[in-house]
TIBA-787287 format. One record per residue (C-alpha): residue in one letter; chain; x negated, y negated, z negated. Coordinates in Angstrom, 1 decimal, padded with zeros to 4 digits. Each point is the difference from the previous one (the first is absolute). Layout:
! residues N
<"A", "A", <X, Y, Z>>
...
END
This chain:
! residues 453
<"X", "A", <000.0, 000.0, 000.0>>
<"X", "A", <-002.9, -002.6, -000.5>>
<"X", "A", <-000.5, 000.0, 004.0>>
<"X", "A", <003.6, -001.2, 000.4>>
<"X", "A", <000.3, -003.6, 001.1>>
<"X", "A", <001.5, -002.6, -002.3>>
<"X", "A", <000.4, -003.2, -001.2>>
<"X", "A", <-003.6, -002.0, -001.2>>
<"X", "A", <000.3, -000.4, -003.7>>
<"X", "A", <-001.9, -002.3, -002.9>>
<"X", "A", <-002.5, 002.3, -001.8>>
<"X", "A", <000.6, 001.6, -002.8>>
<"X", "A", <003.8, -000.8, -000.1>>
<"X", "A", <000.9, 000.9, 003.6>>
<"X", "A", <003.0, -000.4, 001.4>>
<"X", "A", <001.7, -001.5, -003.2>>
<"X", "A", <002.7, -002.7, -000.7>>
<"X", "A", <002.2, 000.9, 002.9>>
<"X", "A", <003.5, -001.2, -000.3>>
<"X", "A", <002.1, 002.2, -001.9>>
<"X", "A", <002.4, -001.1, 001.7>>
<"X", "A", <-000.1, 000.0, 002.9>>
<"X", "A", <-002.6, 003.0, 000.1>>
<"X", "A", <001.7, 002.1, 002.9>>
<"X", "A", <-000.6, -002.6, 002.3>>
<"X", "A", <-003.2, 000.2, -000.7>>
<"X", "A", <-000.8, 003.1, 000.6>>
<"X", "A", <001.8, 000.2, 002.9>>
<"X", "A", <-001.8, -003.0, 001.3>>
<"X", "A", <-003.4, 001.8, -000.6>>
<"X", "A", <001.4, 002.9, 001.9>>
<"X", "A", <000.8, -002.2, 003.0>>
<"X", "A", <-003.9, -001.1, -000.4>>
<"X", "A", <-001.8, 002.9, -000.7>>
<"X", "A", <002.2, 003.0, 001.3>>
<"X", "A", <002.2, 003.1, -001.5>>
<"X", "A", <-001.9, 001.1, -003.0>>
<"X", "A", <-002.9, -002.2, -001.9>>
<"X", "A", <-001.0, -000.7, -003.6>>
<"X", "A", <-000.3, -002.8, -002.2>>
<"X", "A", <-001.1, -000.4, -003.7>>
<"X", "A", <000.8, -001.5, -003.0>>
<"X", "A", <-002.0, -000.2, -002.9>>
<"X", "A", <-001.5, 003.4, 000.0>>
<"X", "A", <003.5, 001.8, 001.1>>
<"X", "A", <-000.4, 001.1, 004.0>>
<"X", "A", <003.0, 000.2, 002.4>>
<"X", "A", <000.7, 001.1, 002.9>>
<"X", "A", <003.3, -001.5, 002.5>>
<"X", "A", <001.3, 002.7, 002.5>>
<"X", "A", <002.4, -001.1, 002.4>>
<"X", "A", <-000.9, 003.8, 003.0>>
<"X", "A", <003.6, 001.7, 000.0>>
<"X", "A", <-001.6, 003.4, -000.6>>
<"X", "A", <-001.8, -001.0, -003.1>>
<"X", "A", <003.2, -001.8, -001.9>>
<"X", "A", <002.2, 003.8, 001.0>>
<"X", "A", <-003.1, 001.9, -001.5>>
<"X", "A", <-000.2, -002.1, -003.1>>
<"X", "A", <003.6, 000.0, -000.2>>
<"X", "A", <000.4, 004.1, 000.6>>
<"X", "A", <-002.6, 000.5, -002.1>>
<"X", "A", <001.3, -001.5, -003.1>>
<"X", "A", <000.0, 001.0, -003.2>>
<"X", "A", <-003.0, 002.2, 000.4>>
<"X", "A", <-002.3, -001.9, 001.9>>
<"X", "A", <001.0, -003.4, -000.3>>
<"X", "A", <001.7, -001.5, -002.9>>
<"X", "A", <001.8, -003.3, -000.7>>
<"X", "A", <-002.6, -002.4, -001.3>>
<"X", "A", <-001.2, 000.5, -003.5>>
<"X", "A", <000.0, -003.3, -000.4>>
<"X", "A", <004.2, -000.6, 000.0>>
<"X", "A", <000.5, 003.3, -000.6>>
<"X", "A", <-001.1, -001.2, -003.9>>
<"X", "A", <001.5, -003.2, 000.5>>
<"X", "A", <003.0, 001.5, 000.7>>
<"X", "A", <000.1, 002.5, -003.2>>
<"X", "A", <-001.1, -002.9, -002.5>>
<"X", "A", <003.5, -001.5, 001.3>>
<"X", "A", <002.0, 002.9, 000.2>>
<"X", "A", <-001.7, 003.0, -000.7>>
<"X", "A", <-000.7, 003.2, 002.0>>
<"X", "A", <002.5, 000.1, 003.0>>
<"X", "A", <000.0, 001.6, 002.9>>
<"X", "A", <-001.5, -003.3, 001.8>>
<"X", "A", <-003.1, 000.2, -002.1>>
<"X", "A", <-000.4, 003.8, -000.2>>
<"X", "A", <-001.6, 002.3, 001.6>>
<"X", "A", <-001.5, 004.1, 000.9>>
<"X", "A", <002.3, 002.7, -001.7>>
<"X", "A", <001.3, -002.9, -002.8>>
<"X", "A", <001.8, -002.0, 003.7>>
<"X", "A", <001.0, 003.0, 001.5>>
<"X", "A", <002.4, 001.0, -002.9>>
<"X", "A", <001.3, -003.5, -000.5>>
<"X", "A", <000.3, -000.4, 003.5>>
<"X", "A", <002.1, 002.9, 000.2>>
<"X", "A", <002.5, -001.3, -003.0>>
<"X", "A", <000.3, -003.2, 001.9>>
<"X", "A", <000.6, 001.4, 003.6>>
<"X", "A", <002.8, 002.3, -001.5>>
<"X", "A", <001.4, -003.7, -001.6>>
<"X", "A", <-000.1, -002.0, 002.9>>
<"X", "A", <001.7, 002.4, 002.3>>
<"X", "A", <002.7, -001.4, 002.6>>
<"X", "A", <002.6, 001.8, -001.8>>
<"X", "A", <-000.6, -001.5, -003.3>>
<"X", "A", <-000.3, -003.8, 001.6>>
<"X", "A", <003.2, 000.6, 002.1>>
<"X", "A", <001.4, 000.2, -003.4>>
<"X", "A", <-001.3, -003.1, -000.8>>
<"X", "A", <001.1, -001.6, 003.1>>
<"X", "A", <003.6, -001.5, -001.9>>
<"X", "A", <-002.2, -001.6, -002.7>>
<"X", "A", <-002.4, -001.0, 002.8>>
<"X", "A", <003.4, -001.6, 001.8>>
<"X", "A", <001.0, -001.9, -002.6>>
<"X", "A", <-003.6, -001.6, -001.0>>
<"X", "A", <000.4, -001.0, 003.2>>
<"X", "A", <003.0, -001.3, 000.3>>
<"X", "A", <-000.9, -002.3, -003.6>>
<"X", "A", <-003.1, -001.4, 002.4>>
<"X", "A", <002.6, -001.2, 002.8>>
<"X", "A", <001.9, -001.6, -002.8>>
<"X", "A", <-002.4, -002.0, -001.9>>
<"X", "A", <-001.3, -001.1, 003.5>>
<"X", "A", <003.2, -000.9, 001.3>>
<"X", "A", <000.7, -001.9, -003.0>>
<"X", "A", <-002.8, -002.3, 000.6>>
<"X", "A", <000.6, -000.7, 003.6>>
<"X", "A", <003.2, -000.7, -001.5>>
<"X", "A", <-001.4, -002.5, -002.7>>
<"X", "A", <-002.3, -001.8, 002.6>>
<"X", "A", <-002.9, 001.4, -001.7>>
<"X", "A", <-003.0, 002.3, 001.4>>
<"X", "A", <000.1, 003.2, -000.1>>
<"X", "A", <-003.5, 001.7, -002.3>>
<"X", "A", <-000.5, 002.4, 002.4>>
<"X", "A", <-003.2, 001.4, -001.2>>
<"X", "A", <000.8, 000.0, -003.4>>
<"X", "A", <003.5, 001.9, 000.7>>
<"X", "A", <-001.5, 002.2, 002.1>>
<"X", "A", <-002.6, 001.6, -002.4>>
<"X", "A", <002.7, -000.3, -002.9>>
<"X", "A", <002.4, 002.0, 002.4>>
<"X", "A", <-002.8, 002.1, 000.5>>
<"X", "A", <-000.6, 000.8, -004.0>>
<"X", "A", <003.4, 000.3, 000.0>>
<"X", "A", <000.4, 002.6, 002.2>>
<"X", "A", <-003.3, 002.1, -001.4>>
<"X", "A", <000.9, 000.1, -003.8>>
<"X", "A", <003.3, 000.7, 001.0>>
<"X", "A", <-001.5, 003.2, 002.2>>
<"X", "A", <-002.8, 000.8, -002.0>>
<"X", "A", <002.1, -000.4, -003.7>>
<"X", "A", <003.8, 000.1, 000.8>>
<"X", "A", <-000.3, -003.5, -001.6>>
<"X", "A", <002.1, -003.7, 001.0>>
<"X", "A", <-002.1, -002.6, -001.0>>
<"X", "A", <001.4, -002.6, 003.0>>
<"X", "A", <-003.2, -001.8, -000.5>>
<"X", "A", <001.3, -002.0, 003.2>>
<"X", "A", <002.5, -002.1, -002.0>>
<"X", "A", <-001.7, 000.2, -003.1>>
<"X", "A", <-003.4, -002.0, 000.3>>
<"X", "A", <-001.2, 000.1, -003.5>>
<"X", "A", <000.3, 004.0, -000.2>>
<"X", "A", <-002.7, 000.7, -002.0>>
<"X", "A", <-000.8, 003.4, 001.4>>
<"X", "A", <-000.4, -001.5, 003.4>>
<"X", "A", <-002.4, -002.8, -001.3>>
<"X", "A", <-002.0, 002.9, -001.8>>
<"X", "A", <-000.4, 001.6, 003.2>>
<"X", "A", <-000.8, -002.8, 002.2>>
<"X", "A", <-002.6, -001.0, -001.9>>
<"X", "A", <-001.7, 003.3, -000.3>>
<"X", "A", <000.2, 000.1, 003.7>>
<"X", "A", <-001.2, -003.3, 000.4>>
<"X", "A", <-002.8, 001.1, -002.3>>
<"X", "A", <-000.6, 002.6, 001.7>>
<"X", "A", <-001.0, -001.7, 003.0>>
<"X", "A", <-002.2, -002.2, -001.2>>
<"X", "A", <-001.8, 003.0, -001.5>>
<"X", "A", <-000.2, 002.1, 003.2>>
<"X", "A", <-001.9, -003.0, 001.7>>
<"X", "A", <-002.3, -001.3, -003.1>>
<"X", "A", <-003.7, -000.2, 000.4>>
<"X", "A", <-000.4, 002.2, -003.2>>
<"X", "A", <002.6, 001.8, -002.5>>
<"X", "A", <-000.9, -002.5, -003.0>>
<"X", "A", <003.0, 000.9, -001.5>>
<"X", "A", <-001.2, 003.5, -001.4>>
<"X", "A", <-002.8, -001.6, -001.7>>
<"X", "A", <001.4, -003.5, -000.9>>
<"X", "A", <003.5, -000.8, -000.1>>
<"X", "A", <001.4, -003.5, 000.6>>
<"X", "A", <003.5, -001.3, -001.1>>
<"X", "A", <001.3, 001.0, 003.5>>
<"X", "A", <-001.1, 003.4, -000.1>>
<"X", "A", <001.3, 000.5, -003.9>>
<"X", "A", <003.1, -001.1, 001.4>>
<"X", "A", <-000.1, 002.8, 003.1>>
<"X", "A", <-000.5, 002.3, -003.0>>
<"X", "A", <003.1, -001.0, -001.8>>
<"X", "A", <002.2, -000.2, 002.9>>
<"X", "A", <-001.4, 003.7, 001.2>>
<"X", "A", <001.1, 001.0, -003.3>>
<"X", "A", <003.7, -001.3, 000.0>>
<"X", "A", <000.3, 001.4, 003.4>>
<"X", "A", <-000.9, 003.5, -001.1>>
<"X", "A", <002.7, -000.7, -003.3>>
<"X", "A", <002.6, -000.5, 002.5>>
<"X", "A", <-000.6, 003.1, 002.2>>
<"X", "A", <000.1, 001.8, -003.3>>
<"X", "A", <003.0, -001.4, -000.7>>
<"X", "A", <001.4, 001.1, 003.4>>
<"X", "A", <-001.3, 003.0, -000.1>>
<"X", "A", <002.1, 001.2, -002.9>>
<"X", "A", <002.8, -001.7, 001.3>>
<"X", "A", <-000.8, 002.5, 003.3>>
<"X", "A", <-000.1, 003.2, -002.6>>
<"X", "A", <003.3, -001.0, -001.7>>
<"X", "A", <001.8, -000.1, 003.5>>
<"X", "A", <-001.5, 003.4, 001.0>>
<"X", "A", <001.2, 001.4, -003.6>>
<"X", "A", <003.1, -001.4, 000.4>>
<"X", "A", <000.8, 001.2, 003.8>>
<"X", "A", <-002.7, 002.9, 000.5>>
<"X", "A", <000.7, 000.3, 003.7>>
<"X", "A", <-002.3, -003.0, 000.1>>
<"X", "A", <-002.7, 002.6, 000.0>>
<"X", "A", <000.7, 001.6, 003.5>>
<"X", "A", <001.8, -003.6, 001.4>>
<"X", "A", <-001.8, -002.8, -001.1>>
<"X", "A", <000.9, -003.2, 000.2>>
<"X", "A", <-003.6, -002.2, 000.4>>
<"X", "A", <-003.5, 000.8, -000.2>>
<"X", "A", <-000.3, 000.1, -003.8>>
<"X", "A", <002.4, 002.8, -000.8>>
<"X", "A", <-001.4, 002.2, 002.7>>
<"X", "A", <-003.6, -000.4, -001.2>>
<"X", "A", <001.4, 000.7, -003.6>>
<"X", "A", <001.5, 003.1, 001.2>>
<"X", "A", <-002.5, 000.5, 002.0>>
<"X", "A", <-002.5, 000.0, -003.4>>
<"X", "A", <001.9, 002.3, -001.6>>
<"X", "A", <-000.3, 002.5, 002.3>>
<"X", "A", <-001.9, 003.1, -001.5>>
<"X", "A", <-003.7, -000.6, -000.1>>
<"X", "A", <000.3, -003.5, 001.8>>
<"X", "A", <-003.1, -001.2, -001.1>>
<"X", "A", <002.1, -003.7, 000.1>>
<"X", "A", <-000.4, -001.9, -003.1>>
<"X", "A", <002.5, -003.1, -001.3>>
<"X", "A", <-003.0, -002.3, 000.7>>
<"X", "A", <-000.1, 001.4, 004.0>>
<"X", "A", <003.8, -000.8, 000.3>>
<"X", "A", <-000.7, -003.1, -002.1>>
<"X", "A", <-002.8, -001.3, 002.0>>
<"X", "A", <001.9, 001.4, 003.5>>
<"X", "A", <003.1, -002.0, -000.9>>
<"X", "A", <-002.1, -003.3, -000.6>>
<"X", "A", <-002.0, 000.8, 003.2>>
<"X", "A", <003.3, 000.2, 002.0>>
<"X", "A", <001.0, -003.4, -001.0>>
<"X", "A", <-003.3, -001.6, 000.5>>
<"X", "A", <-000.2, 001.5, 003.5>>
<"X", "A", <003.2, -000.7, 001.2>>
<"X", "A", <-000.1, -003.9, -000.4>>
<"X", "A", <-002.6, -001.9, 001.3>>
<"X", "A", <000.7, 002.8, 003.5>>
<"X", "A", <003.2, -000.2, 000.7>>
<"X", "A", <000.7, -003.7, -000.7>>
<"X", "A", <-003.0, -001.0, 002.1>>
<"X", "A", <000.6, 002.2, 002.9>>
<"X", "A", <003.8, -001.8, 000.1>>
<"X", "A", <-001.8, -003.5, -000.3>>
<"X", "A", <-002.1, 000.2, 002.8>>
<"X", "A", <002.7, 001.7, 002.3>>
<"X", "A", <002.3, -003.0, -001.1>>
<"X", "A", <-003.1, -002.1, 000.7>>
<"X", "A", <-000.7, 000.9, 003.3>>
<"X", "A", <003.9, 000.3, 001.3>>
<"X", "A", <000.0, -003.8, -001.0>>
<"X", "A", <-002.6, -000.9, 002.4>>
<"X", "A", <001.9, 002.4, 002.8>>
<"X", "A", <003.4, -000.8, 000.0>>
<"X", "A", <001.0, 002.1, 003.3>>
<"X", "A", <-001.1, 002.9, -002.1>>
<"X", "A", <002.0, -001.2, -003.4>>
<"X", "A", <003.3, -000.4, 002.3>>
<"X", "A", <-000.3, 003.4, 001.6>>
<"X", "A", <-000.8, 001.7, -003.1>>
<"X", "A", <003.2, -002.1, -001.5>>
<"X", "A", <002.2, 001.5, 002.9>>
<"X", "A", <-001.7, 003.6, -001.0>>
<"X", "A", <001.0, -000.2, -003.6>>
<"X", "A", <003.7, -001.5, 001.4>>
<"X", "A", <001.3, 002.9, 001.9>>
<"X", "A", <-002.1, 002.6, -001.8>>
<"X", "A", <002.1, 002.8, -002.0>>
<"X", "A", <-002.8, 000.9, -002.7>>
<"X", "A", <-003.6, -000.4, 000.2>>
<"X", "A", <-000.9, 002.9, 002.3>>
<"X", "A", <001.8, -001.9, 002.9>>
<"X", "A", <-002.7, -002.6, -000.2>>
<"X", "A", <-003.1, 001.0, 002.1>>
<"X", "A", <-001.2, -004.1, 000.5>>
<"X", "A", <000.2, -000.4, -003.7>>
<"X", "A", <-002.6, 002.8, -000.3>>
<"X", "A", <-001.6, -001.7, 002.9>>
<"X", "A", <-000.6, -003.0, -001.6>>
<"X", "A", <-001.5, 001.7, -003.5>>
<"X", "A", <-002.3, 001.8, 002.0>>
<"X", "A", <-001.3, -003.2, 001.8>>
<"X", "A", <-000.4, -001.7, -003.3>>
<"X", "A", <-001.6, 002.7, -001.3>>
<"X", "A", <-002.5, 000.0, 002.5>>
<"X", "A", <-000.6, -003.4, -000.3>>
<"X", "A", <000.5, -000.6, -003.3>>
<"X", "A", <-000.9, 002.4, -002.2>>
<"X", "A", <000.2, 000.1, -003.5>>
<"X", "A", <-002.6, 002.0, 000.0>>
<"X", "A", <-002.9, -000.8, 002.3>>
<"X", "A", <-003.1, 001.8, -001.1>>
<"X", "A", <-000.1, 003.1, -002.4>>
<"X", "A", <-002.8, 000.7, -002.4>>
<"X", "A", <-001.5, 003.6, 000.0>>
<"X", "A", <-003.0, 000.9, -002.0>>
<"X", "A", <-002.3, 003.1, 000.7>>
<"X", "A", <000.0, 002.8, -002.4>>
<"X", "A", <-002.7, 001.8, 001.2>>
<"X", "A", <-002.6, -000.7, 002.8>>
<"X", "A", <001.7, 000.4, 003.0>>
<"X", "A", <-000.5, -001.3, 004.1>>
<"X", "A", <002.3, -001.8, 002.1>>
<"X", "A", <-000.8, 000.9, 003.4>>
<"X", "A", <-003.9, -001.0, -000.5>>
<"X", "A", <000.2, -002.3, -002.5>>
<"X", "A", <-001.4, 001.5, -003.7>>
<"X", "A", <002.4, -001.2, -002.8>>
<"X", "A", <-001.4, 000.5, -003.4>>
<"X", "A", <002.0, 001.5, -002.9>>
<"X", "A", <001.9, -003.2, -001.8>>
<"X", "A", <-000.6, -003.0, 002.6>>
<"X", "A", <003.7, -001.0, 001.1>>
<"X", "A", <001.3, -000.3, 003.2>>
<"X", "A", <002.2, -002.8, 001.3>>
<"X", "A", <002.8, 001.3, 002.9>>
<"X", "A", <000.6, -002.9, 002.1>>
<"X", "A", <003.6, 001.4, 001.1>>
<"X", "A", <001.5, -002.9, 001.5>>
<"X", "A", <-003.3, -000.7, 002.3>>
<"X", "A", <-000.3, 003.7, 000.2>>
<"X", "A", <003.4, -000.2, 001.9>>
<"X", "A", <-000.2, -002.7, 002.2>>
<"X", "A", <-003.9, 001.5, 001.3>>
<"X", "A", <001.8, 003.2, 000.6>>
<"X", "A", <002.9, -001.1, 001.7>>
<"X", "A", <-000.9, -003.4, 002.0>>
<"X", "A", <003.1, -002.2, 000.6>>
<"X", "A", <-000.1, -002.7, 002.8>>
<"X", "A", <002.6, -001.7, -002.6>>
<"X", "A", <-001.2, 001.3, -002.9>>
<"X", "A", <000.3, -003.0, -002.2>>
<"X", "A", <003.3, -000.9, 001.0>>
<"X", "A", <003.1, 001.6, -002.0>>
<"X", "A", <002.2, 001.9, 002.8>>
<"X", "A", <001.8, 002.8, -001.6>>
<"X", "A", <001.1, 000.7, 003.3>>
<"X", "A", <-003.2, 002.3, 000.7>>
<"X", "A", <001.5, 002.6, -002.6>>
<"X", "A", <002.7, 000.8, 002.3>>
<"X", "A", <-001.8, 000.4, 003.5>>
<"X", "A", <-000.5, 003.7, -000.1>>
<"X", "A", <-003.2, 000.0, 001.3>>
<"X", "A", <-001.5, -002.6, -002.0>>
<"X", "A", <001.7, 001.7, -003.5>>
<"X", "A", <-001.7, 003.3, 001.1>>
<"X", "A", <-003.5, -002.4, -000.2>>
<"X", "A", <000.8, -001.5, -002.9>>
<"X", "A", <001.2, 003.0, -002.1>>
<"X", "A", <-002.8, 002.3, 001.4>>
<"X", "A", <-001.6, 001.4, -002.6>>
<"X", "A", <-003.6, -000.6, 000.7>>
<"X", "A", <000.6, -003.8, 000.0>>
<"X", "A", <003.5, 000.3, -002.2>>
<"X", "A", <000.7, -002.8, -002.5>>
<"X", "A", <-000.5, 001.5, -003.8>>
<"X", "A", <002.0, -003.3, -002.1>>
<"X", "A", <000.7, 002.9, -002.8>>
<"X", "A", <-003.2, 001.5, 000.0>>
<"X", "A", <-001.1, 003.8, 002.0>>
<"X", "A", <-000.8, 003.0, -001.0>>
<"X", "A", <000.4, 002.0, -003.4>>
<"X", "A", <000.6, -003.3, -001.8>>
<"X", "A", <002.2, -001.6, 001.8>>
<"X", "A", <002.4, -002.2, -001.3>>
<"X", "A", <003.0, 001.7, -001.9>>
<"X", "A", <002.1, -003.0, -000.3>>
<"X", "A", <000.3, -000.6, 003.8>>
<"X", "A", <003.8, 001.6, 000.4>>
<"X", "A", <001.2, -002.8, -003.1>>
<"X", "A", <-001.9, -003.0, 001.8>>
<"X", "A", <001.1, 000.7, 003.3>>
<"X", "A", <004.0, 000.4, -001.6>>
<"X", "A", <-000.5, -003.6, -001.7>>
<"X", "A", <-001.5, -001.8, 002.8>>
<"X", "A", <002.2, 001.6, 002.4>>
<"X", "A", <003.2, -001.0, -002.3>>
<"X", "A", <-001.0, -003.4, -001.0>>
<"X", "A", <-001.1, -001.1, 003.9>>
<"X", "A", <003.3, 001.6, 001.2>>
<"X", "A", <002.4, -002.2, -002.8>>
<"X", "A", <-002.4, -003.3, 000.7>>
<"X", "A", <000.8, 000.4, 003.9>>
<"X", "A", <003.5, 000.5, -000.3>>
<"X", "A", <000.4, -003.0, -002.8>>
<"X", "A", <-002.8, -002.6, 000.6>>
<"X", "A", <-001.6, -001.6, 002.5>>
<"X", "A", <-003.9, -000.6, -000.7>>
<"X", "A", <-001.8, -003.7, 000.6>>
<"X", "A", <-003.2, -001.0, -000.3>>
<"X", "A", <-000.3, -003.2, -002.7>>
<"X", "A", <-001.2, -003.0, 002.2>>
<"X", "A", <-003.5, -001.4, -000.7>>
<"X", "A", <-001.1, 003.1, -002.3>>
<"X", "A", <-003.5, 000.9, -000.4>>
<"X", "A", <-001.2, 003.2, 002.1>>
<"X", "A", <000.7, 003.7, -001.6>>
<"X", "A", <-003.3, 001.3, -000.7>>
<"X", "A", <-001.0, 003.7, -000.6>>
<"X", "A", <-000.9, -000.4, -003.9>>
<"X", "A", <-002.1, 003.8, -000.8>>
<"X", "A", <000.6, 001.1, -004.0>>
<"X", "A", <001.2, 003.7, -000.5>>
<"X", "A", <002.1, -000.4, 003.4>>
<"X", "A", <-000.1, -002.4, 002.8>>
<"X", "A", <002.9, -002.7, -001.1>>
<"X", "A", <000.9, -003.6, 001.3>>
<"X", "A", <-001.1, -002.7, -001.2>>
<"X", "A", <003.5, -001.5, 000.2>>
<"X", "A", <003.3, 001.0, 001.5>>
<"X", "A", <001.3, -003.6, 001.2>>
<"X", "A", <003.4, 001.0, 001.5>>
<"X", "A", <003.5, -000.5, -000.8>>
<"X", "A", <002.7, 002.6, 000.9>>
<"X", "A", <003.4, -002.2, 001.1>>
<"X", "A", <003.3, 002.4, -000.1>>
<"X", "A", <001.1, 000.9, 003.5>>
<"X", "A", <003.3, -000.7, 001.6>>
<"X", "A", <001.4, 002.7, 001.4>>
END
């Protein structure tokens, strides 16, 4: 790895004091300047930046044996909410994985789809009421409220309707763990387990009441099942089929693995969801050809199989904008990728956004056209699966909340088209691509006006 090319750095210190945030573009710019795979260095830490196809499906394929998630976030991640199956890995993933997959099935969220309707529907109303009020709509905030909404209500069988009430504390706990979070994953060093500052007592505290509350829910969970047993074989959301799924003979599941699954649920499902909907509701302002044919979609579609340019259109965003740009991967052992000697613990950065548009070159590839999902041919292109998109991940680890995001943003676009029309706000600052845990806006400056139909 030392004869790859890279970016010039100061000695000593390297490549240091990059911008957290906007750190993607960084890397993706040095990947437009010095080609598909390099290194770069901070401090003493070496990295390498891989944007060759093959590479990202070997890495991905070859998870959790070869490759693991960085142990870097992998301990943030548990010093927030413990060992989940996000953060864990070898034989200890595999059986958590395999509690969550059996949670997250279709049949268990298409129970949760009436739940899932009416969150929805309280979203249309509180927008419609300030359309109605003259006010601005708080799209970003609603949307990731809507969001933790919808999780703790699948992951814990729990109503908090954070949306209308702003000063939930729960949500406030949570937001600011994630928000800490962040700022960890992208910090020069982890100060915090040596010294801890007011902010990072506070993380501590909040971590704590968040893990109370689970608790709390998870005994509300094991009453229900007492009560009505056939919760065992049928359950209702993702906490009451891990807890059956723990006390299974010789599980090997503990109350802290559902505990720390439950919190990991709600933590993945925000920050996602909500910012996969904001940039789709971003871009269909600046296009609105595209915003009035998916509004015509949404009015003469039955349900929400009947609308192929609604999938269109999430696909497009996705590919433009996704939450996820790069993924990190760190080596467990030595291992080559196609030439190139990786050694045991240096971390690998998957450029998957440049990784797609290198292996599938568009003449219009910066321009948002949902249209090309359709053409037959060009769908074929996109969705092959040596240059396939991977928004929710590849491979064994692959994302396990991907049927529930795609049901909320699916639901939420398909009420917004049929009740609102979207406008950008005059005179606004630019959206910029803001890199923390996920790629978010910087700012969601629309207003949604009720249509007249």
């Amino acid at each position: 790895m030392e004869h790859l090319p890279g970016p010039s750095g100061l000695p000593l210190v390297g490549n240091i004091g990059l911008d957290a945030a906007h750190f993607h573009q960084t890397l993706e710019q040095w990947a437009r300047e010095h080609g598909p795979i390099y290194r770069f260095r901070m401090m003493d830490r070496r990295f390498i930046v891989n944007s060759r196809r093959a590479d990202i499906a070997q890495i991905l394929h070859d998870r959790p044996d070869q490759w693991r998630r960085t142990s870097r976030i992998a301990g943030i991640l548990e010093e927030a909410s413990a060992r989940g199956v996000f953060s864990a890995e070898g034989e200890e993933w595999r059986r958590q994985r395999k509690m969550v997959m059996r949670a997250l099935t279709p049949e268990v969220i298409n129970r949760f789809h009436p739940t899932l309707e009416a969150m929805t529907e309280r979203l249309r109303r509180r927008w419609l009421a300030a359309a109605e009020a003259g006010q601005p709509q708080r799209l970003l905030r609603d949307l990731k409220a809507f969001a933790l909404d919808v999780a703790i209500g699948m992951a814990m069988g729990q109503d908090q309707d954070m949306l209308e009430n702003e000063d939930n504390p729960l949500q406030q706990d949570i937001e600011f763990v994630f928000g800490q979070v962040a700022r960890r994953v992208v910090a020069p060093v982890t100060y915090w387990r040596t010294i801890k500052l007011p902010v990072d007592r506070a993380t501590d505290a909040a971590g704590l009441r968040i893990r109370l509350a689970v608790d709390g829910f998870i005994a509300d969970a094991r009453a229900r099942m007492a009560a009505n047993p056939a919760l065992y074989d049928k359950p209702s959301n993702l906490l009451e089929a891990m807890l059956a799924a723990r006390d299974m003979p010789d599980s090997g599941i503990s109350d802290q693995v559902v505990q720390a699954n439950a919190i990991t649920m709600v933590f993945a499902g925000e920050d996602t969801t909500a910012n996969t909907i904001a940039w789709l509701l971003h871009l269909l302002s600046q296009h609105p050809q595209a915003a009035a044919r998916l509004a015509q979609e949404a009015d003469c579609a039955a349900n929400l199989e009947e609308m192929p340019y609604l999938e269109a259109c999430v696909q497009e965003a996705m590919r433009l904008k996704p939450v996820a740009p790069l993924m990190g991967a760190e080596a467990v052992r030595d291992v080559a990728l196609d030439g190139v000697q990786v050694p045991a613990g240096v971390v690998v950065f998957l450029l998957l956004r440049h990784s797609f548009a290198l292996e599938t070159p568009l003449d219009d590839g910066a321009e948002f056209r949902p249209e090309r999902w359709l053409d037959p041919a060009m769908k074929q292109v996109l969705e092959d699966p040596a240059r396939k998109m991977v928004p929710f991940g590849g491979g064994p680890r692959f994302c396990p909340g991907r049927y529930l995001a795609m049901s909320e943003i699916r639901m939420v676009m398909s009420m917004l088209m049929r009740s609102f029309t979207i406008h950008a706000i005059p005179g606004a600052a630019a959206v910029e691509e803001m890199f923390t845990f996920t790629m978010t806006p910087s700012a969601l400056p629309l207003l949604l006006r009720p249509r007249q139909l």
